[in-house]
N, C-alpha and C positions, 0 to 999 in steps of 0.2 A: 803204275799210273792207270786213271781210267782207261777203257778201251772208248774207242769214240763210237763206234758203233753198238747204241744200247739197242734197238730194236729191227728188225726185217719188217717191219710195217713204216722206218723212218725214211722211208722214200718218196717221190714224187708221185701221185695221183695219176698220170698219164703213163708211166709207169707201167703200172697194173693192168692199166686199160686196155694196151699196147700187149701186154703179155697174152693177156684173156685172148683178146682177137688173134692173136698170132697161133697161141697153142689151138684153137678151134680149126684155125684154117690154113696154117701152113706150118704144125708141129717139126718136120723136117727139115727146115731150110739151117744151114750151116752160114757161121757166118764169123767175121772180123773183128774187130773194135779199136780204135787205138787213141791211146790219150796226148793230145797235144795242151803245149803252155802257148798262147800268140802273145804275149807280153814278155818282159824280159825283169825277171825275179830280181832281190833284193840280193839275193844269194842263192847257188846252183840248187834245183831243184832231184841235182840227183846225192845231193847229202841227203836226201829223208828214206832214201832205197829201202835201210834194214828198216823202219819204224813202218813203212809200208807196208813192208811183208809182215811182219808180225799182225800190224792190223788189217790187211788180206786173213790170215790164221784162223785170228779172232773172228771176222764174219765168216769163214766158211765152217766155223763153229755153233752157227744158230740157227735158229731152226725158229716157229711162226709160234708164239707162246697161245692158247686157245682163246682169251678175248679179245686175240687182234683178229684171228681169225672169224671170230662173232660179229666182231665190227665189218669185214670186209662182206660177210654174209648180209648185213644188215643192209647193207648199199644197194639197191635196188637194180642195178643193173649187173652187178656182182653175180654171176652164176655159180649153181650150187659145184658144179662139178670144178672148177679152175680152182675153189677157194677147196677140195679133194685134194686136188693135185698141189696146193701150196702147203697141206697138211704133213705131207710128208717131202719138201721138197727143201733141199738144204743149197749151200749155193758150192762149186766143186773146185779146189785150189789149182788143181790141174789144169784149168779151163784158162787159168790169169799169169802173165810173167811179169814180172817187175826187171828189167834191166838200167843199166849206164852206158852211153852212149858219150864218151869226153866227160863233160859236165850234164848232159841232157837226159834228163830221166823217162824211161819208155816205156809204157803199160801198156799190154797188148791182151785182149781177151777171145779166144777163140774157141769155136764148137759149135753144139747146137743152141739156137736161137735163142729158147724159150730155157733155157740153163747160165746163159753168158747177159743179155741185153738187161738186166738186173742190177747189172756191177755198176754200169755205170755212173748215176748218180754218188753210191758210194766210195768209187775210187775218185770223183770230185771233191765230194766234201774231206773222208778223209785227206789228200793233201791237200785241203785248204787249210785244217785245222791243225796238220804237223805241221805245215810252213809257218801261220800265222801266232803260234805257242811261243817263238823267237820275239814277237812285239808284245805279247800279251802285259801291260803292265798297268796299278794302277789309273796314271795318269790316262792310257788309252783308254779304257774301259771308263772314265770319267767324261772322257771326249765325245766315246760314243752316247753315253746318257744325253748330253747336253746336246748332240746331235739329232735325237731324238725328239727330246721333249721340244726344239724348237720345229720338226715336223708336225708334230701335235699341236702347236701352237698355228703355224701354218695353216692345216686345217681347219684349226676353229674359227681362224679370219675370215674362210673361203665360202666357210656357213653364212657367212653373212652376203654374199654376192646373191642376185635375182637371181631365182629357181629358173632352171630348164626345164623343158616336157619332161626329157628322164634324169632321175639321179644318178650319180656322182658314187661309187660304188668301187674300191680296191682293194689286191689281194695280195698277200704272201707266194712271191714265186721265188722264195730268195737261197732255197736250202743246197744248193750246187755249190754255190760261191760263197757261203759263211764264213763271218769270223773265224765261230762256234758254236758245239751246240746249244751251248748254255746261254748265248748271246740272242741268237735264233728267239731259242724258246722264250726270253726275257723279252724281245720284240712283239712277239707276235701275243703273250700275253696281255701286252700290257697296251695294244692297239686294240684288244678283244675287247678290255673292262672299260681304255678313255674314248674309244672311238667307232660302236657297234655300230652307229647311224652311217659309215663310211665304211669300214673295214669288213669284208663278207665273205676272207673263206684264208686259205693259204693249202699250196700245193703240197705240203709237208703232211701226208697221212698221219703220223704218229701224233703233230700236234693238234690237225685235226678232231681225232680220237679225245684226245689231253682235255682240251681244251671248248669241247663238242663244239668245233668248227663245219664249216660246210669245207670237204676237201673239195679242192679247186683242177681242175686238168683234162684235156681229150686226148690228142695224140701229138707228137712231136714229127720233126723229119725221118728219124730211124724208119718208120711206121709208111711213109710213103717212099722210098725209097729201094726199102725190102722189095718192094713191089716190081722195081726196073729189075728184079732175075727171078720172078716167079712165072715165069713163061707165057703171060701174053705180050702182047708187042709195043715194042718201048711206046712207043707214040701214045698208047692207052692204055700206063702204068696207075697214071692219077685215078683213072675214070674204075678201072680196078680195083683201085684199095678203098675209093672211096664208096662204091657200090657192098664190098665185102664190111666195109665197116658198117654202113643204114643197118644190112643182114643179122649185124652182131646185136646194133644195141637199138636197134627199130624206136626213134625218136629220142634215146638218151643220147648224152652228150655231145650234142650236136654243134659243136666248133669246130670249123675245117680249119685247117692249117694252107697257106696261099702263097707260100714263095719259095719250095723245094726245087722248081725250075723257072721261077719267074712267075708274078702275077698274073701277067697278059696271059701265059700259056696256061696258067690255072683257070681264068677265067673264061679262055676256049672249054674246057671241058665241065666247066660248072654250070650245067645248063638249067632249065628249068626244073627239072626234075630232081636236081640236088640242093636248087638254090631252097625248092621248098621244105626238101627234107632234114635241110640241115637248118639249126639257127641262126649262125653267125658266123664269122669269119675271125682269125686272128693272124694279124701284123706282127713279122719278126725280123725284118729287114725292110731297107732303103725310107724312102720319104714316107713320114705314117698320115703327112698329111694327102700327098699324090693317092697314098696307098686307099684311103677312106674315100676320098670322093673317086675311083675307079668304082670303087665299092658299089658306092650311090648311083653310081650310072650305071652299073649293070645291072641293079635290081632294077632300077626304073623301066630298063629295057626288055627287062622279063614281065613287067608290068605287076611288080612285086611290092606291096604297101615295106618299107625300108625300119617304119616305125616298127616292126613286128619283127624287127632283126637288132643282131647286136654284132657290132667289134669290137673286139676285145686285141687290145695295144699290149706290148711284151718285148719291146726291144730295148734293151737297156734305161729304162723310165727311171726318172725322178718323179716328184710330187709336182715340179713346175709344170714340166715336160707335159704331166697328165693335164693337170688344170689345162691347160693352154689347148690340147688336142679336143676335152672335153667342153671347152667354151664354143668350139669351131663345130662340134658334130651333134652334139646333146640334142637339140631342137628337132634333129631331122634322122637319129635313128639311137638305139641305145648304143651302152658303152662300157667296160669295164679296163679297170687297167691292171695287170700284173706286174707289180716292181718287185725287183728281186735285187742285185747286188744293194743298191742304193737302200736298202731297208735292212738288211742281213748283215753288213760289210761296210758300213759307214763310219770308218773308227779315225779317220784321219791317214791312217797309213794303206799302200795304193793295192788295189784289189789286186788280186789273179785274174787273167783273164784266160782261162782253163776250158779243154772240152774232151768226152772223150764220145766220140764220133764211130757209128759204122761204115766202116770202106771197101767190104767184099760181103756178099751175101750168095748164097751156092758155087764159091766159087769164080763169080763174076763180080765188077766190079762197080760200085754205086756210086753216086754221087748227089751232092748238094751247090746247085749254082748259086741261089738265094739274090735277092734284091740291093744287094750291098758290096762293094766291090771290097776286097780281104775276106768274106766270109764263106765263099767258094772253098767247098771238101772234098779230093778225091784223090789218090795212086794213081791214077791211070788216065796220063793227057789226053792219051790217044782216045777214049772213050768219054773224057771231058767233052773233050774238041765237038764228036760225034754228036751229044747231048745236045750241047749249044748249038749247035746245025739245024739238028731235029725241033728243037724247042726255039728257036728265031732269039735265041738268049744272046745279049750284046754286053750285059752288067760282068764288070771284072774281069 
């Protein structure tokens, strides 16, 4: 059978980003990873063990073919030297265990950073696509069309609603959680040729490349996290990573990420100085409407024109979901929206709801409280506890 993984360029955009800045500025840091299911499967997820390992095998079999490597050079904030060091850089089996636990399957990736924080998307989608191979049939795949083309129809209703100051603009964030790959790629085509006036990029490098998309992504939680054991002091972890990022990509991809300890406490440290250097903000937990007008009020308070900014929404979206968020804020600053399962995983049959998550970094242990109560990450309470002390954090 295929191998699922055809490319080391079919990863997430943020990704890369995340890797770049890492190997520049903290190559050493050792670190954890572990893959949780929060949903409860149709059937035990630790029947897919052996087809895991084998396609664990298989990617630690590839290596960067040279015009992906051309393409990652061609990215303007892409440095010459990381896109060196991906030229020979393979991914190491040693690094990843695959166990059973009863019925519960355990993927644990450990080592140095900039060799391990790669996997994870890939140990995503592969078991999403051995699990979901069990439903693959006709009938689904006919579900999923039909599912689609009434989103495409959706859309072209919603053309017809009174313009905002800014447009209506969404992206492919869906390659974690796919069906498939072939399903994937079939979406995000076929959003590319009926709907360029709306659809404006997808997180998925490879089909970016494919399909000469704009690849879409800044940084995730892994990325500010790392930061709580790189030796300065917890209290100003954020104001760290975020300062070491401007350093990296001096006015590129300028979306912060704002719920790794709670909003409130991000926007203690997003002062003027960051509000301006970065572009925008993106929502991935709790209320996205609370979350956008915080937003609005702290730019105002920085005495920030709000129009010259953007949020960008990412938490579980549908196409309503956006419309509805995009009716409320379009007038008063821009907006884009990232849907991912709901674009990628709309076949009728119930998604994964899958992560595989960093939980120690040097040694020490990290954490994600986030805006949403279930989506709090960590080992270690006792340093939870501490966090949420530290950070006046009360969610979850």
């Amino acid at each position: 059978m295929q191998p699922i993984v055809c490319s080391l360029l079919e990863n997430d955009l943020y990704k890369f980003t995340m890797w770049q800045a890492l190997l520049h500025r903290h190559p050493g840091a050792q670190t954890e990873y572990a893959f949780v299911c929060r949903n409860t499967p149709e059937y035990p997820l630790s029947e897919l063990k052996v087809d895991v390992e084998r396609e664990l095998d298989h990617l630690c079999s590839l290596s960067f073919a040279d015009d992906e490597l051309d393409y990652l050079r061609s990215l303007r904030y892409i440095k010459s030297d990381f896109v060196d060091f991906l030229t020979v850089f393979r991914f190491q089996r040693k690094f990843i265990a695959v166990t059973t636990v009863e019925q519960t399957l355990h993927i644990v990736a450990t080592g140095p950073q900039v060799h391990i924080t790669g996997f994870e998307i890939f140990v995503l989608y592969i078991v999403n696509e051995l699990y979901f191979r069990r439903f693959t049939s006709d009938a689904v795949m006919a579900e999923a069309r039909k599912r689609l083309a009434d989103k495409i129809i959706l859309l072209n209703q919603f053309s017809h609603e009174p313009a905002k100051k800014h447009p209506f603009e969404f992206f492919d964030f869906g390659l974690r959680r796919r069906f498939s790959g072939a399903w994937q790629d079939e979406v995000v085509a076929t959003l590319a040729t009926q709907l360029p006036h709306y659809f404006k990029g997808t997180s998925n490098v490879y089909l970016a490349k494919k399909y000469q998309l704009v690849p879409i992504g800044t940084m995730a939680h892994e990325y500010l996290q790392s930061y709580q054991s790189f030796g300065v002091r917890l209290r100003d972890f954020q104001k760290a990573a975020l300062e070491d990022w401007v350093q990296e990509y001096r006015g590129d991809l300028g979306t912060a990420l704002t719920d790794v300890v709670g909003m409130d406490a991000f926007f203690a440290d997003f002062d003027l100085y960051f509000a301006k250097l970065f572009n925008g903000l993106r929502h991935d937990s709790g209320d996205p409407v609370v979350w956008g007008e915080k937003a609005l009020v702290h730019y105002t308070k920085l005495r920030i024109d709000a129009n010259t900014k953007r949020l960008v929404f990412s938490d579980g979206l549908d196409l309503e979901t956006s419309f509805s968020l995009y009716r409320h804020f379009a007038d008063r600053i821009m907006t884009g929206f990232g849907i991912g399962t709901n674009l990628s995983n709309d076949t009728g049959v119930t998604p994964l709801n899958i992560v595989m998550k960093i939980v120690t970094c040097n040694g020490q242990p990290v954490a994600k409280l986030s805006d949403s109560p279930g989506k709090a990450l960590c080992t270690d309470e006792t340093f939870l506890a501490y966090l949420r002390q530290l950070f006046h954090h009360e969610i979850d």
